[in-house]
N, C-alpha and C positions, 0 to 999 in steps of 0.2 A: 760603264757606270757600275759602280761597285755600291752595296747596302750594307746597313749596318745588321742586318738579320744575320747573324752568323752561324753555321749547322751545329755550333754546340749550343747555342738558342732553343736553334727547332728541335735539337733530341729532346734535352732538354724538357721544351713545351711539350714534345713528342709523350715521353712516359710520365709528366702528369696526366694528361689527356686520357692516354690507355690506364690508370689507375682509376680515375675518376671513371670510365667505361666497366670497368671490369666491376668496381664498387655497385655499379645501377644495375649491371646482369647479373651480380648475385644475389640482389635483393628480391630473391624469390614471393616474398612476401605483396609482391604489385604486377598485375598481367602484363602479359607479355605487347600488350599495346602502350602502355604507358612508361614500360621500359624503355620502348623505340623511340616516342614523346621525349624522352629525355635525353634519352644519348643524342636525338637529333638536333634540339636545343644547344646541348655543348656544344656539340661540335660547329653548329651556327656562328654562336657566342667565341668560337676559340678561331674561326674562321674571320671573323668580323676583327677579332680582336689584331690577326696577325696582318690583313688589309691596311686598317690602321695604320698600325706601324708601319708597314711596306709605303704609305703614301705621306707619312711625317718624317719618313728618312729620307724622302726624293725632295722633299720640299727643307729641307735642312741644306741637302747635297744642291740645290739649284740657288741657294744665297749664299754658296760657297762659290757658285761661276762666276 
């Protein structure tokens, strides 16, 4: 079974993700707990999102059998 996630996808998604990361660690301006708060959030939100997709490309590839 082959997806359609392809790894220039996931770099891709890969180095928004660490730019969005890097953006909220430098935002000195909010402790170091709400830092964590956030980056945790994205990466939820980027984790959720790539599921998604993972389980709408299996079900595309299973009306194709």
């Amino acid at each position: 079974m082959t997806t359609s996630l392809s790894s220039s996808f996931l770099f891709d998604r890969a180095a928004v993700v660490t730019t969005a990361v890097m953006q909220v660690s430098a935002a000195s301006s909010v402790s170091e707990m709400e830092r964590r708060l956030h980056v945790e959030n994205l990466l939820r939100d980027e984790f959720d999102d790539v599921k998604r997709q993972a389980i709408a490309d299996r079900e595309l590839g299973d009306d194709d059998a």
